[in-house]
C-alpha positions as CSV (number, residue, x, y, z in Angstrom):
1,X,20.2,202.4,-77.0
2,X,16.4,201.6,-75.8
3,X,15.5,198.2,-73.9
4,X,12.3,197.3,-73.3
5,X,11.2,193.5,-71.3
6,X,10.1,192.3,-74.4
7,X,13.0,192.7,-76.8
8,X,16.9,192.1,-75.3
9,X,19.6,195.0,-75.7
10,X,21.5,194.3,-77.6
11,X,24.4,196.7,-79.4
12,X,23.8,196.2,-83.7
13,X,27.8,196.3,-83.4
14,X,28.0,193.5,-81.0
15,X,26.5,190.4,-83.0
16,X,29.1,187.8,-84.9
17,X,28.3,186.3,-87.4
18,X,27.3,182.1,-87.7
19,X,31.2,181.9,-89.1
20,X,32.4,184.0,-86.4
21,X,30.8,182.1,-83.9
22,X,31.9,178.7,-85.2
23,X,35.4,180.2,-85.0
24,X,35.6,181.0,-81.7
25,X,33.7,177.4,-80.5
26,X,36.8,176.2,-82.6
27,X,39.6,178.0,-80.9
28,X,38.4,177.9,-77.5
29,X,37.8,174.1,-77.7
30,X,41.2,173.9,-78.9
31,X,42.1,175.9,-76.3
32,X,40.4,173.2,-73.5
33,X,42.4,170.6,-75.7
34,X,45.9,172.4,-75.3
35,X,45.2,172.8,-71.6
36,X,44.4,169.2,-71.0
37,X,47.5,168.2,-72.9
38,X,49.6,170.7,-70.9
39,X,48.3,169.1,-68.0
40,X,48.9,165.4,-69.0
41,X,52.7,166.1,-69.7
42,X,53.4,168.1,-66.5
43,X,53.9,171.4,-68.8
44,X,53.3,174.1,-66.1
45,X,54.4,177.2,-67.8
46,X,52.0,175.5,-70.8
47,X,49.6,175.1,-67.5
48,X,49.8,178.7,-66.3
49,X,49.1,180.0,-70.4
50,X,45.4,179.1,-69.9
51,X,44.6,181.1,-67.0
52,X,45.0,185.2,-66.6
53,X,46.7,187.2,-64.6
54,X,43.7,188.9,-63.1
55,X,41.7,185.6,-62.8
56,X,39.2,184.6,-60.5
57,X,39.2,181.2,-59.5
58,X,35.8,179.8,-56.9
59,X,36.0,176.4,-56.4
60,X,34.5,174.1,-53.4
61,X,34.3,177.4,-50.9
62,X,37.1,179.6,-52.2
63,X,37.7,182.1,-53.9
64,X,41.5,183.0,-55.1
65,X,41.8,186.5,-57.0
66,X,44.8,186.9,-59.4
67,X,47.1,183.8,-61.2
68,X,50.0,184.7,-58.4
69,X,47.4,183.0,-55.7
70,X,46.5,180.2,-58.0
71,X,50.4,179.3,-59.6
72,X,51.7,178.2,-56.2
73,X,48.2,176.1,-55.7
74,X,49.1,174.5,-59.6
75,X,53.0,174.0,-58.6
76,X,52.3,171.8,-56.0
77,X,50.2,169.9,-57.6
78,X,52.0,169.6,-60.5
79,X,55.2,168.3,-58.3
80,X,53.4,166.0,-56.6
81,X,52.0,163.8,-60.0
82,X,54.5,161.5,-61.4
83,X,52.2,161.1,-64.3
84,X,48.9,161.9,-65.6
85,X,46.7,159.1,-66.7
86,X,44.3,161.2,-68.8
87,X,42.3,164.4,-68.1
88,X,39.3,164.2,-70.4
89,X,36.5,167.5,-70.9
90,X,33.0,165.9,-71.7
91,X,29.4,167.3,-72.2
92,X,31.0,170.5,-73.3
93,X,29.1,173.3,-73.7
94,X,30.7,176.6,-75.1
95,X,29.3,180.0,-75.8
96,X,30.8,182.6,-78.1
97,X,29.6,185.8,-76.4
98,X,32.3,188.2,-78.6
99,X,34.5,187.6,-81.4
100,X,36.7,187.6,-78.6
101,X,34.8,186.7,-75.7
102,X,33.1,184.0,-74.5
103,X,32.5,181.0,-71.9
104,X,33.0,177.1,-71.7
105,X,31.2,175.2,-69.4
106,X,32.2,171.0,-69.1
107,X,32.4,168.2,-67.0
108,X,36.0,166.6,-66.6
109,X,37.7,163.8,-65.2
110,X,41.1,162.7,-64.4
111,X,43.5,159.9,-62.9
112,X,47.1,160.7,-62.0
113,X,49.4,158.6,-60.3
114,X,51.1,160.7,-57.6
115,X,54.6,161.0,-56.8
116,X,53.9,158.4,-53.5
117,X,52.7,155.9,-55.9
118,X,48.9,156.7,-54.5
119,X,46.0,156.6,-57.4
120,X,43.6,159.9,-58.0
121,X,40.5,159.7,-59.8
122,X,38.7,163.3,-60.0
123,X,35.8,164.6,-61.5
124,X,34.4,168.2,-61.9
125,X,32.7,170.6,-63.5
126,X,33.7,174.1,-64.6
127,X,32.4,177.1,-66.5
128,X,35.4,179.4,-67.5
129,X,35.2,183.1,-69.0
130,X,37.4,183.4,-71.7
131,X,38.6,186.4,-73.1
132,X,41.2,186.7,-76.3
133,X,43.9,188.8,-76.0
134,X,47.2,189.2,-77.0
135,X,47.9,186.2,-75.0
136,X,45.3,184.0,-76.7
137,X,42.7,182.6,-75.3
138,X,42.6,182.8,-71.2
139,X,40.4,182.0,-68.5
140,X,39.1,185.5,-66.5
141,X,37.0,183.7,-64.4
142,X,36.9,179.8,-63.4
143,X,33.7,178.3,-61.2
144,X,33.2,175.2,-60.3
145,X,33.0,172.1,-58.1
146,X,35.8,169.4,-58.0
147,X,35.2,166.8,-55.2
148,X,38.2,166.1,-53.1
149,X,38.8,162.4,-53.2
């Protein structure tokens, strides 16, 4: 294949289609939307679905390489909610780089009521890299900021 500045490279075998595209927006949003409902009804093994097992996870001065360094982070946070109040994605933004690739960037915010009674109101945003696989869709790589309250 030849590149030159002026035109992108691009393999002929590598573009989607308008349709394609659309489709995976589609799944992949409705992948976001499963997530967040996992995550409002304390579903961790629904949770853990989203993410890989080789994902890389940068967040607020971390980095955590593979789902077994991020599961135990998820467990505890999942045990200490006693109830989600919503977890909402806004200003989504999602970009179908394959048929079975692509990436999602939004903002989100969240209350949960903890386990101590205490209130949380969080706010982020993320850009995942999803790939589909046999899985379904799953988050490869997750950046993003996500103010401690």
């Amino acid at each position: 294949m030849f590149c030159t500045a002026t035109q992108s490279c691009k393999s002929p075998s590598a573009e989607i289609t308008p349709a394609q595209k659309a489709e995976v927006v589609s799944e992949i949003q409705q992948r976001l939307d499963d997530y967040a409902t996992a995550v409002t009804s304390k579903d961790l093994k629904g949770m853990l679905s989203f993410w890989s097992d080789s994902l890389v996870f940068a967040s607020n001065g971390f980095i955590l390489g593979g789902l077994n360094e991020w599961a135990p982070i998820m467990q505890q946070d999942n045990d200490g909610a006693d109830r989600w109040v919503h977890w909402t994605w806004d200003n989504v933004h999602i970009l179908p780089l394959s048929r079975n690739t692509g990436s999602a960037t939004v903002e989100l915010t969240y209350q949960k009521i903890l386990v101590s009674g205490d209130t949380v109101n969080g706010f982020g945003s993320w850009t995942y890299v999803l790939k589909k696989n046999s899985e379904g869709w799953q988050v490869y790589q997750s950046n993003g900021h996500h103010p401690v309250p």
